[in-house]
Every structure is written in structure tokens, then in C-alpha cells.
C-alpha positions as CSV (number, residue, x, y, z in Angstrom):
1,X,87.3,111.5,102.8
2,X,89.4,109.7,105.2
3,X,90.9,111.4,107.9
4,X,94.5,109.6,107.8
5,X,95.9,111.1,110.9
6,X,92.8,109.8,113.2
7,X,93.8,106.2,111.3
8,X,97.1,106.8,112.2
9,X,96.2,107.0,115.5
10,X,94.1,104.5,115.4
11,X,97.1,102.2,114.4
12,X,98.6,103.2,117.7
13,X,95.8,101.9,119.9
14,X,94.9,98.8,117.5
15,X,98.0,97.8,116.3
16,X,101.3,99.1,117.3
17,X,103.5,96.9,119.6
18,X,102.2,93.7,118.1
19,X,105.1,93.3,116.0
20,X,103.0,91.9,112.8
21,X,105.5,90.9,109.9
22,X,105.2,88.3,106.9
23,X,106.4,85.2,107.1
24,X,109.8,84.8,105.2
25,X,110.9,81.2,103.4
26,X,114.3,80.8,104.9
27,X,113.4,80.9,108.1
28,X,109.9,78.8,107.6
29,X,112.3,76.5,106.1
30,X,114.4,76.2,109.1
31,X,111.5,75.4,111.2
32,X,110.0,73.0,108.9
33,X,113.2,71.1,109.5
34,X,112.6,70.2,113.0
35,X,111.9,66.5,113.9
36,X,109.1,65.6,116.1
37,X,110.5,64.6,119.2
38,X,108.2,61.6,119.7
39,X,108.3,61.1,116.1
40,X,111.9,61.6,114.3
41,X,110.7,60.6,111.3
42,X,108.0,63.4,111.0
43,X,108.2,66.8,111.0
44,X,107.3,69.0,114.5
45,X,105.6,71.2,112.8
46,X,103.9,70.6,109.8
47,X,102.1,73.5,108.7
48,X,105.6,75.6,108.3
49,X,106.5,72.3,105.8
50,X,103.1,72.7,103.8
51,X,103.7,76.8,103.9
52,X,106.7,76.0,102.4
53,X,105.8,74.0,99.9
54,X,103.0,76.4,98.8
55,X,105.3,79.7,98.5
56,X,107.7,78.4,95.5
57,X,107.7,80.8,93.0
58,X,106.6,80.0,89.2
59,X,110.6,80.2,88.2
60,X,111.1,77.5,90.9
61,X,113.0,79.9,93.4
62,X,111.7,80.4,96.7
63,X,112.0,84.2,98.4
64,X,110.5,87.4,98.5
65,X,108.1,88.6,95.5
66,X,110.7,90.8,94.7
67,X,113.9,89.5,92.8
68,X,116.7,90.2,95.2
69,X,118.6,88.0,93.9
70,X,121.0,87.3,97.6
71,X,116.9,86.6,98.8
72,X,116.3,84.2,96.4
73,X,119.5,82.1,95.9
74,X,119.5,81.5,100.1
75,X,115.7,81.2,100.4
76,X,115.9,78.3,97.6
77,X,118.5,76.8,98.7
78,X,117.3,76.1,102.3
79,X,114.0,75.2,100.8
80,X,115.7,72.3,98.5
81,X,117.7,71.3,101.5
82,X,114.6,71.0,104.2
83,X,112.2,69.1,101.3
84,X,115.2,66.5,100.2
85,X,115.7,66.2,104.3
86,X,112.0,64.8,104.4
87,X,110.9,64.3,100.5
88,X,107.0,63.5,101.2
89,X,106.2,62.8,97.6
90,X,107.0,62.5,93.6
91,X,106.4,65.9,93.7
92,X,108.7,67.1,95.7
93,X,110.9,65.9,93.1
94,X,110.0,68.0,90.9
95,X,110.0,71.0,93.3
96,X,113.7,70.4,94.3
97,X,114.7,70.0,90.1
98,X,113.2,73.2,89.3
99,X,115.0,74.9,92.9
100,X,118.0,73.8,91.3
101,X,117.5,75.0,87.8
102,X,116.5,78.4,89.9
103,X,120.2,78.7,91.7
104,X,121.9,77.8,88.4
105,X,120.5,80.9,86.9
106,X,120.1,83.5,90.1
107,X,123.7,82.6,91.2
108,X,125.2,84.3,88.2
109,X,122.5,87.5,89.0
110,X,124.0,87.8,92.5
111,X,126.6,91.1,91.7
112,X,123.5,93.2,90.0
113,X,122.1,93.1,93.9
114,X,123.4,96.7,96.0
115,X,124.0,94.5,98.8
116,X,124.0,91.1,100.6
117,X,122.0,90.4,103.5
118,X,122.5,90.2,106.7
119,X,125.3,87.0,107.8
120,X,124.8,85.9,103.6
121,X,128.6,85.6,103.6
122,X,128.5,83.5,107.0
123,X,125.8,80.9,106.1
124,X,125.6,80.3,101.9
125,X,129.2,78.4,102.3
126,X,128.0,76.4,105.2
127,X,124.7,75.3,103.6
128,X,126.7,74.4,100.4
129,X,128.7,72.3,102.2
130,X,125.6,70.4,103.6
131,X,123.9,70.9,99.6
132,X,127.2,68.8,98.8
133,X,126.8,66.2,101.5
134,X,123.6,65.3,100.2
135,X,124.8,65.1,96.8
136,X,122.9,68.6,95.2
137,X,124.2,69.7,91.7
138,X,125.3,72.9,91.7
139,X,127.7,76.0,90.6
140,X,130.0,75.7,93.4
141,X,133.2,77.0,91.7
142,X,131.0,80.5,91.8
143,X,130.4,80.8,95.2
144,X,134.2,80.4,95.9
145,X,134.3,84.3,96.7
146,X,131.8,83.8,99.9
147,X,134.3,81.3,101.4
148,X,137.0,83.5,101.4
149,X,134.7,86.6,102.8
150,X,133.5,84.3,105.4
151,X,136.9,83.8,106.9
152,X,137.3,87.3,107.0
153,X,134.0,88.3,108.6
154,X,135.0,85.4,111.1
155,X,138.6,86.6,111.6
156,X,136.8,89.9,113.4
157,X,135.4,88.1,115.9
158,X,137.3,86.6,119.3
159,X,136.9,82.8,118.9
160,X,135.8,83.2,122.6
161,X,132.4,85.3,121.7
162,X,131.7,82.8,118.7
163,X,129.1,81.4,121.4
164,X,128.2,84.5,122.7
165,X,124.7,86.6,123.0
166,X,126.7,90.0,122.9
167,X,128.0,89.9,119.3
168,X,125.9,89.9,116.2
169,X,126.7,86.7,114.9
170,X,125.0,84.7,116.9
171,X,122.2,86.1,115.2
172,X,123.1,83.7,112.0
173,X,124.0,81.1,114.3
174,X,123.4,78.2,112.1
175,X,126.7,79.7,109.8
176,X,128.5,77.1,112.4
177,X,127.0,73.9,110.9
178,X,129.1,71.0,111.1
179,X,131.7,73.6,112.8
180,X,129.3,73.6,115.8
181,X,130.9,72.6,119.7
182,X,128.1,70.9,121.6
183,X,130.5,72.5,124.6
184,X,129.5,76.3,123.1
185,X,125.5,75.4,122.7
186,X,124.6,75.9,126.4
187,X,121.8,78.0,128.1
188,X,123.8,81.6,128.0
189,X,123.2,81.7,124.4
190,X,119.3,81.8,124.8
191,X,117.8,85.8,125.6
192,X,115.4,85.8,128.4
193,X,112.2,84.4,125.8
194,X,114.3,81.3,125.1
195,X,115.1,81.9,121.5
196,X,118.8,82.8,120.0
197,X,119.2,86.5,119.1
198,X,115.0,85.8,118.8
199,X,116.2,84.8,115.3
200,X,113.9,81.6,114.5
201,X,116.0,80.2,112.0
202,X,119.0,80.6,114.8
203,X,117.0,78.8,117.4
204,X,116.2,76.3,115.2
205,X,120.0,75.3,114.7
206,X,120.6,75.6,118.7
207,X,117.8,73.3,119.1
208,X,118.8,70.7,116.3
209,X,122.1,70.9,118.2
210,X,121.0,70.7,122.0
211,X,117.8,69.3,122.3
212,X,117.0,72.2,124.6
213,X,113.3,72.1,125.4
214,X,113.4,75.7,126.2
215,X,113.9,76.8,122.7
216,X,111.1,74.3,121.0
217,X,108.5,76.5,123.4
218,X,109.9,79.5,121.7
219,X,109.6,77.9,118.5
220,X,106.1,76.2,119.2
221,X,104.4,79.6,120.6
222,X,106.1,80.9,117.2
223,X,104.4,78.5,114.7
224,X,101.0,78.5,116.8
225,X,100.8,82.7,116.6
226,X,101.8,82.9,112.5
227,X,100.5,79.7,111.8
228,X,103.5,78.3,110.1
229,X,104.5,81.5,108.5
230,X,107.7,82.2,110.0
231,X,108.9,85.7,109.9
232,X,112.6,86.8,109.8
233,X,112.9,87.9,113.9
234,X,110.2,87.9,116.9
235,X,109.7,90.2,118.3
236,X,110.1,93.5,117.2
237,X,108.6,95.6,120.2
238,X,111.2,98.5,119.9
239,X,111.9,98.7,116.2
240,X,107.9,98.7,115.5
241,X,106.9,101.0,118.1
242,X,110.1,103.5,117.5
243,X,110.3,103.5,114.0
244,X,105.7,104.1,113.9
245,X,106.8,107.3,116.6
246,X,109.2,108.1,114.4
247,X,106.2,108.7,111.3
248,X,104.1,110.2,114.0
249,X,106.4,113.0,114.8
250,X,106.4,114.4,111.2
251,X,102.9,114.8,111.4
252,X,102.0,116.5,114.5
253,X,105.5,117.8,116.4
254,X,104.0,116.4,120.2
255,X,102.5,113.3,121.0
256,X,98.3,113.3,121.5
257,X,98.1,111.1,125.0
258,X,96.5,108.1,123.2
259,X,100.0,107.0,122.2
260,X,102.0,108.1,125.4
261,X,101.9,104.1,126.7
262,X,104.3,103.1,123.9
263,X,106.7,105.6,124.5
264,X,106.2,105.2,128.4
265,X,107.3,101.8,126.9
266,X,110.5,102.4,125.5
267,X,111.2,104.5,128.0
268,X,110.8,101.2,130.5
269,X,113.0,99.3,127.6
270,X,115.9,101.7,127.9
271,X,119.4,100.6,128.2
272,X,122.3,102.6,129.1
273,X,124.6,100.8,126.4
274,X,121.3,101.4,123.8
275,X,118.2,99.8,122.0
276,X,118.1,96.9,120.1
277,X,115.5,96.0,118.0
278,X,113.6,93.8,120.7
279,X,113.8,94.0,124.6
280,X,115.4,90.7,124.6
281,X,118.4,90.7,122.4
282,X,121.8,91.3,124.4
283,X,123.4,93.3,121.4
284,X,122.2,97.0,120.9
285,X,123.2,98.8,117.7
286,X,122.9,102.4,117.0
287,X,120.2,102.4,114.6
288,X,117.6,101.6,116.9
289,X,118.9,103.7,119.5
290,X,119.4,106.7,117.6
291,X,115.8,106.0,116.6
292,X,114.5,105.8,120.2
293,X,116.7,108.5,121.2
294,X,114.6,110.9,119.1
295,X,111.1,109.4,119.8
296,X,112.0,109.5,123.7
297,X,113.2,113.3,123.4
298,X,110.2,114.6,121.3
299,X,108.0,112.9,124.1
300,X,109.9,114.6,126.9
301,X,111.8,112.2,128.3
302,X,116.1,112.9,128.9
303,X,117.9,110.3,127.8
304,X,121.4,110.2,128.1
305,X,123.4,111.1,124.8
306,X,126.8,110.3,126.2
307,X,125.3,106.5,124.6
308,X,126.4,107.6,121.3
309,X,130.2,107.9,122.2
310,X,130.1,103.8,122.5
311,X,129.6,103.6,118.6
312,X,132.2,106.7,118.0
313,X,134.8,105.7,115.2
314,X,137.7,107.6,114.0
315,X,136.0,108.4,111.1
316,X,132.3,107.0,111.7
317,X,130.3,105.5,113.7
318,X,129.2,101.8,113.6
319,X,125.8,100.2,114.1
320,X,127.2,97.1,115.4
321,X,130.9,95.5,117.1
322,X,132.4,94.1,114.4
323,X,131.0,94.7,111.1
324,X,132.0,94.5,107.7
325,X,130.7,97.7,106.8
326,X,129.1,100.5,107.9
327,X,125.4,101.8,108.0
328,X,124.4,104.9,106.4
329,X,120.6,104.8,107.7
330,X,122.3,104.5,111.4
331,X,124.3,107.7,111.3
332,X,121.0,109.1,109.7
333,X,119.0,108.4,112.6
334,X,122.1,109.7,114.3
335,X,122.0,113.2,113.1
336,X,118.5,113.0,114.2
337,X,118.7,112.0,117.2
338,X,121.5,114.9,117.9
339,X,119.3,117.6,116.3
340,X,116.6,116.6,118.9
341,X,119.1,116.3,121.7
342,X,119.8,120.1,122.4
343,X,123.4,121.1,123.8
344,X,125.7,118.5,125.1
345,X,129.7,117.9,125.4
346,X,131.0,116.6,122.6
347,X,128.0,117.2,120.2
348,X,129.3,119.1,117.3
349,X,132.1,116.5,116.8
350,X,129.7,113.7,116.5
351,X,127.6,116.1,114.2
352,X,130.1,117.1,112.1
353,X,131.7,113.0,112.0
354,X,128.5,111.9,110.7
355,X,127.6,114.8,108.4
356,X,131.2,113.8,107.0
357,X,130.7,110.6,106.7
358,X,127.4,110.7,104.7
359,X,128.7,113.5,102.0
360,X,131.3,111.2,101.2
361,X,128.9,107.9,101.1
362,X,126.4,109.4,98.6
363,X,125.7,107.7,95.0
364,X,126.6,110.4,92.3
365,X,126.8,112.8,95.0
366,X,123.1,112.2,95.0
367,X,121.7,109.8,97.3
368,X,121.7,106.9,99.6
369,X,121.7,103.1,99.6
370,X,122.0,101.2,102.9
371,X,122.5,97.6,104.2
372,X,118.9,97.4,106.0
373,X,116.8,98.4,103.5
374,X,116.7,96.7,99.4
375,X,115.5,101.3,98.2
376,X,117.7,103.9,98.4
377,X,113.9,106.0,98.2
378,X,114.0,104.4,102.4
379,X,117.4,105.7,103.5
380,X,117.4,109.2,100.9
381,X,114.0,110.1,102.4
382,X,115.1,110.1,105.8
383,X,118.6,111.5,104.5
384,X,116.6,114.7,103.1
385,X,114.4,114.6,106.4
386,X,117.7,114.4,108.5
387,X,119.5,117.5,107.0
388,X,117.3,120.1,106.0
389,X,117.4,122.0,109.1
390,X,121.0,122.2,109.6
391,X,122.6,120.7,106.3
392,X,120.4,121.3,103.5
393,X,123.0,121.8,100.7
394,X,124.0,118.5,100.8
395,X,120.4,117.3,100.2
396,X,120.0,119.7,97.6
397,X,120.8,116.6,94.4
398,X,118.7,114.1,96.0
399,X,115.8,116.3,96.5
400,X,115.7,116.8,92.6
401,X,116.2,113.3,92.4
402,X,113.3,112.2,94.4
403,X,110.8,115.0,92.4
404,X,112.0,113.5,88.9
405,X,111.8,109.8,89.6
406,X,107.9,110.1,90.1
407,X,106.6,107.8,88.5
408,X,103.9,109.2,85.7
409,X,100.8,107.3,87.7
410,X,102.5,109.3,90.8
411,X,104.1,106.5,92.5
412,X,107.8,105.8,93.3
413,X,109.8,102.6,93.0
414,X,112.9,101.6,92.0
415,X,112.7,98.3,90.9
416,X,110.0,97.1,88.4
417,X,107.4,98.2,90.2
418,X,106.2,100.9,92.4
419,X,105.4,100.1,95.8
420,X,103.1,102.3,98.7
421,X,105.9,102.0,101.4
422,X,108.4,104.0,98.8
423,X,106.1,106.3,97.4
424,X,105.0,107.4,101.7
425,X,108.8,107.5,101.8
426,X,109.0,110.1,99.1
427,X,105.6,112.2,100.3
428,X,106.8,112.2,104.1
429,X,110.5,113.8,102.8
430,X,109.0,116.5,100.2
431,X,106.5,117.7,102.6
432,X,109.3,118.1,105.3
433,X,111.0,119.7,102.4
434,X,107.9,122.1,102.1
435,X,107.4,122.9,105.8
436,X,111.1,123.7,106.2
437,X,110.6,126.6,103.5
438,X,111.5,124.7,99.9
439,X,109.6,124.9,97.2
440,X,107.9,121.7,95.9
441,X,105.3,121.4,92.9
442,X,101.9,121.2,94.7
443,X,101.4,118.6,91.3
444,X,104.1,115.9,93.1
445,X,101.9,115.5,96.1
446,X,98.2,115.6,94.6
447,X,99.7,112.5,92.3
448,X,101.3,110.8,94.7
449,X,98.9,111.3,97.9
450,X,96.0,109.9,94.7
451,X,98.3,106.8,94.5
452,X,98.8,106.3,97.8
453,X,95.2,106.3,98.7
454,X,93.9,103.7,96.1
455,X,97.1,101.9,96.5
456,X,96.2,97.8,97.2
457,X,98.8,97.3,99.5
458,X,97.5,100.1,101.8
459,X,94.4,98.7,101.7
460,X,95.2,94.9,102.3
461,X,98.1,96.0,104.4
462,X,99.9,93.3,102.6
463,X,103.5,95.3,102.0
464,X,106.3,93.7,99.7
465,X,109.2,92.8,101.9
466,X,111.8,95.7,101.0
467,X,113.9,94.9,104.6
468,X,117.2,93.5,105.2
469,X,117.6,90.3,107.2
470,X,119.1,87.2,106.1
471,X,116.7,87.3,103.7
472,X,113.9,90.3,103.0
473,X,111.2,90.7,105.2
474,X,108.4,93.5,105.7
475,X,107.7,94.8,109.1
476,X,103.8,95.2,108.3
477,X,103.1,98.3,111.0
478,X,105.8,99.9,110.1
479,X,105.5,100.5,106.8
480,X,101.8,101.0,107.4
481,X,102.6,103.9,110.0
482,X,104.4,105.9,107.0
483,X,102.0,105.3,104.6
484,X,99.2,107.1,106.6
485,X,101.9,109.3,108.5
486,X,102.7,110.6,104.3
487,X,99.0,110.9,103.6
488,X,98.5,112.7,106.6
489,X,101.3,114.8,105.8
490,X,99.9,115.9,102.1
491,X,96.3,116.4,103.7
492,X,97.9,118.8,106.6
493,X,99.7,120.6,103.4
């Protein structure tokens, strides 16, 4: 029998810091758009071209392999876009007609989705304009709605910091289009490793605009590493190694010394305005530093939690200046982060805000959904892991929720099917459940941990992309750190 906590380990020394993701169609897409510099009329990279050309779906969308339908209607639509931009072949003909036939259908699917991605709003009406341009056939009375929402997500933001590295937005950069002043595209919009926001598909609209050769190395060392795969951000050094600490904890409550480089390296990352999810990226969010907060404390360091007052709202807190809405997995990892923070000034008021703000944000008075993650089985879990020592009541519903939505083969999912990163989810909350005192049917974590274990994905560590970008991605170690951090967790009992 495997020993799961030694491969969990294992992960640690092997894996972990790498920032290993799948590569994502919109933002292959927006590589495969770039000219060759000697050769305008070629692409620069030609392998992200062929990926994409590859990854079309049997419907004739282009996205994730699950139907998020936000995923697929941007995805497809870049795609269409980048192949009309160089149209190799008859067949590509035929590729774009059935992308077409795709968004004609999906478009009308878009309201059954819990929530748009990340920027969606920003960049669908700018890339319709462009799909108009070039003549494209398609519903354009129905995305009228986006237009008006991008004004408003654009009226929240000081026309000065359009052009900024310290607001989010940059991160969807290319939403500017044909908007775009050459004047704002200089070298303070590129972090320290030369990309924009280390969002490819941003970089590659800074570079289409300014020529810079700075950001074509970024890109370049990009495509040469995935080999034309191109995933949603790069890197993701903090998020991978935070979030992977974060599943270690629930095993073992201290930190075996193997591991003690990566928090001796987020320790080194610190900020004293907070994490983002990279070392490069200008704007931190509260997520991540909640996250690191926790990890850092449980490993005996002392941050500072007079951080957390910068994202204090009246009511809430938010993950990032100037958002449309607010996230319920950040004031999660908030209440974390506090309960692992001992005695401070000002504590019980931020406890009590955010215990406020997620009674009154459940579904049913039940559980969670959130704007980083497609499950509510991601942000739930961690909701149930959050409370039970100080708040239990309210987790009370969802708890019963999670034990009856088990599947019958002892998997969770809540789409069509059942996927290993929400079944760990699941296991890792019900055994915290258990070691806090509650009593679960032994029966929910023999079926699942059996599941787990022969899952496919666990064992190809290929992971469907169940993560919020501007278009779905899946943070491969990540997800692979809860999957043996929840088998672990059955196996310790």
C-alpha cells in the first residue's frame, strides 16, 4: 500500500515550486498570434499555432474539457480570430465555420455559468469588435449586456492607472485593443521577468503594440519550457508553494525539515502590503496572503497581521482594489489565517466582519461558490475547514451537504462528472470534521479514499482545469498536493 504522506513529501522535494500548469487555448491563441519579426508573414512561434489547431473540441469550440460555457465562448473566439489572422489551409476553413456554429449556440448557455472569469466583461466586447472588423458572423445583439458592464468595471478605475502594474487590470491588458495609447505601453508596465502582470496573453498584446524585445524573451523562454502549450499565468511560485503548505498542514500540524526551503521561501517573498500569486506581480490580493499568512505562522515565522487592515471594508474585505465583486474563498483563507495568528489589536473585529460576511453569502444557507474556482465542493471544503474550531454552527448545512452529494462510486463532482481534485476536497474537510470531534460515517471515507486511489487523473496527474482565469486553468501541483494530502488524511484516520 502506498504510503501517501511520504509521496506527499516527496512532491515537496520533486516538484513543488515549479509551477507546472496545462496549457489553456486563449492564451496559446494569443501567442500563436505573434509575427515573426524577420518574417511578418509567418508566425513566431509555431508550435503554439499547431497546439492550437489540435485542441478544437468535437462541437467545434475551443476551451477547457469542461463546458464552462464563459471558457468556451472566449477560448473560441480568440481561436477563430488568430487562425482567420493567418488561415494556413482549406481546413482551417472549416475549423473557423464550425467555431462559429460553436458561439451561436454556447452564447445563449452563458447565464447557466455561476460566474464569469476573470476580466470576461473587459475583453469579450473588445475582441468582438475586432470579430466585426474582420467580417465574423455572429450574435452580437446578445453580448450587448458585456458592453455596458465593461464601462462600469472601467469607470472604477482612475484613467491614470489604466497603464499601470498596480491595478488588476493590467492583468487583461489586451481589453484596450484598438483603445490602446502607444504613449501608456512603456517599460513600467513590464514586472521585473519582462512579462505584463506574467499574464502571457497580456504580454502578447504589449508586445503587438510596442515591439518591446524584452517581452518576446519572456514569451520565447515561455513557448520553449511548455512547448507551445501556453498556460493561463507564469509563474506561480507563491500560489503553488502556499496553497501545497496549506494541504500539508492538515496532515501533520508542523512542518518535517525536508520542506522548510519553501517556506524559508515565502518567507524571502514577503511583502509588507502582501503576496501575490508570483514574486513578480506588483498587485497583492488577500487571497494569497491570507494563504501565506497561515503557512508562514504554522512554520514559525511572525508575520505582521496589521497587513489585513489594507483589505478592511465596511462590511468586507476585498481581494483586490477595485473589484466588481467580492471573494468568498479570500475571507476564508482570512479566517484562517486569523485563527493561526494568536492575539492581535483589532482581531475580533476582522473575525467577526468576515464570519459576517460569509453567513450572509451562503447558497441555501448551505454552502459556497466563489469567483476563483468553477466547484463550490473547492471553496465549501475549505469553508467547513475554516470554521469548525470557532464557528461550527454555521458549517453545520454544508457538512450534510458534502456527506450526501457522494457520489454512489464514492467520488464528488458537481458537474457531469466526478473529478479527484473535488473528491480530495471533500476527504480533506470531513476528516478535519472528524479530528475536531464530529461524527462522520467511517463508510464516506473508505468509498472515497477507494476512488481516490484508482482515480486516472491521480495517476497521470493530468487534472481537469476547475480554476478561474480568463479562461479555466489547472494548477497541476496543487491539486496534486490535496489529492495525497486527503489520502493521507483518511489513512492517518
Amino acid at each position: 500500500m502506498p504510503n501517501w504522506y511520504e509521496e506527499l513529501i516527496a512532491l515537496f522535494k520533486d516538484q513543488i515550486g515549479q509551477g507546472q500548469m496545462a496549457g489553456t487555448a486563449y492564451d496559446t491563441a494569443w501567442v500563436a498570434s505573434i509575427p515573426d519579426p524577420e518574417r511578418p508573414d509567418r508566425p513566431a512561434f509555431p508550435q503554439a499555432l499547431e497546439w492550437l489547431r489540435l485542441h478544437q473540441h468535437s462541437d467545434g469550440s475551443w476551451g477547457a474539457d469542461v463546458e464552462y460555457y464563459h471558457d468556451r465562448v472566449l477560448s473560441t473566439l480568440i481561436a477563430c480570430l488568430i487562425l482567420a489572422q493567418w488561415h494556413l489551409d482549406e481546413w482551417t476553413d472549416y475549423q473557423i465555420e464550425a467555431g462559429v456554429k460553436s458561439l451561436w449556440r454556447n452564447t445563449t448557455r452563458l447565464g447557466k455559468d455561476p460566474c464569469e472569469p476573470i476580466g470576461f466583461e473587459l475583453i469579450l466586447p473588445t475582441l468582438l469588435n475586432h470579430a466585426k472588423d474582420m467580417g465574423f458572423a455572429l450574435p452580437y445583439a446578445q453580448y450587448d449586456p458585456y458592453v455596458g458592464e465593461r464601462e462600469r468595471k472601467i469607470s472604477l478605475i482612475p484613467r491614470e492607472l489604466l497603464y499601470s502594474r498596480y491595478v488588476t487590470s493590467t492583468f487583461s491588458l489586451e481589453f484596450l485593443g484598438r483603445e490602446a495609447q502607444l504613449a501608456g505601453m512603456n517599460g513600467n508596465l513590464l514586472e521585473s521577468n519582462h512579462s505584463v502582470a506574467t499574464s502571457p496573453s497580456a504580454t502578447c498584446f504589449y508586445l503587438q503594440q510596442t515591439h518591446d524585445v524584452k517581452a518576446m524573451h519572456y514569451l520565447e523562454r515561455l513557448v520553449k519550457i511548455r512547448q507551445g502549450a501556453i498556460p493561463a499565468v507564469d509563474p506561480i511560485d507563491v500560489f503553488e508553494r502556499a496553497w501545497a503548505l496549506r494541504n500539508l498542514f492538515q496532515v501533520a500540524d508542523q512542518y518535517p525539515e525536508p520542506v522548510r526551503w519553501h517556506l524559508d521561501a515565502l518567507a524571502k517573498a514577503w511583502k509588507p502590503d502582501g503576496m501575490a500569486y508570483n514574486r513578480f506581480v506588483a498587485t497583492p490580493d488577500l487571497d494569497n496572503t491570507a494563504v501565506t499568512f497561515a503557512v508562514l505562522k504554522h512554520g514559525g515565522y511572525d508575520p505582521n497581521p496589521d497587513i489585513f487592515t489594507r483589505y478592511e471594508l465596511d462590511d468586507h474585505f476585498m481581494c483586490y482594489a477595485y473589484e466588481r465583486n467580492p471573494s468568498i474563498s479570500a475571507h476564508i483563507h482570512l479566517l484562517e489565517a486569523l485563527g493561526a495568528g494568536g492575539s492581535f489589536y483589532g482581531r475580533e473585529r476582522m473575525l467577526k466582519k468576515a464570519q459576517d460576511f460569509l453567513t450572509r453569502t451562503r447558497t441555501c444557507s448551505t454552502f459556497w461558490y466563489d469567483k476563483w474556482h468553477i466547484s463550490p465542493y473547492y471553496t465549501t471544503a475549505h469553508g467547513i475547514t475554516a470554521a469548525i474550531p470557532a464557528m461550527p454552527d454555521m458549517v453545520e448545512n454544508a457538512i450534510e451537504w458534502v456527506i450526501q452529494t457522494q457520489r454512489l462510486d464514492g467520488s464528488w463532482g458537481y458537474f457531469s462528472n466526478s473529478t479527484a481534485e473535488e473528491t480530495a476536497y471533500c476527504l480533506q474537510a470531513l476528516s478535519w470534521c472528524k479530528r475536531h470531534g464530529l461524527r462522520i460515517p467511517q463508510a464516506v471515507f473508505a468509498r472515497g479514499a477507494d476512488y481516490l486511489a484508482d482515480s486516472v487523473e491521480r495517476k497521470s496527474k493530468s487534472y481537469l482545469p476547475l480554476w478561474i482565469s480568463k479562461t479555466l486553468y489547472a494548477p497541476t501541483w496543487v491539486i496534486h498536493s490535496s489529492v495525497l494530502s486527503a489520502l493521507a488524511m483518511c489513512d492517518s484516520g
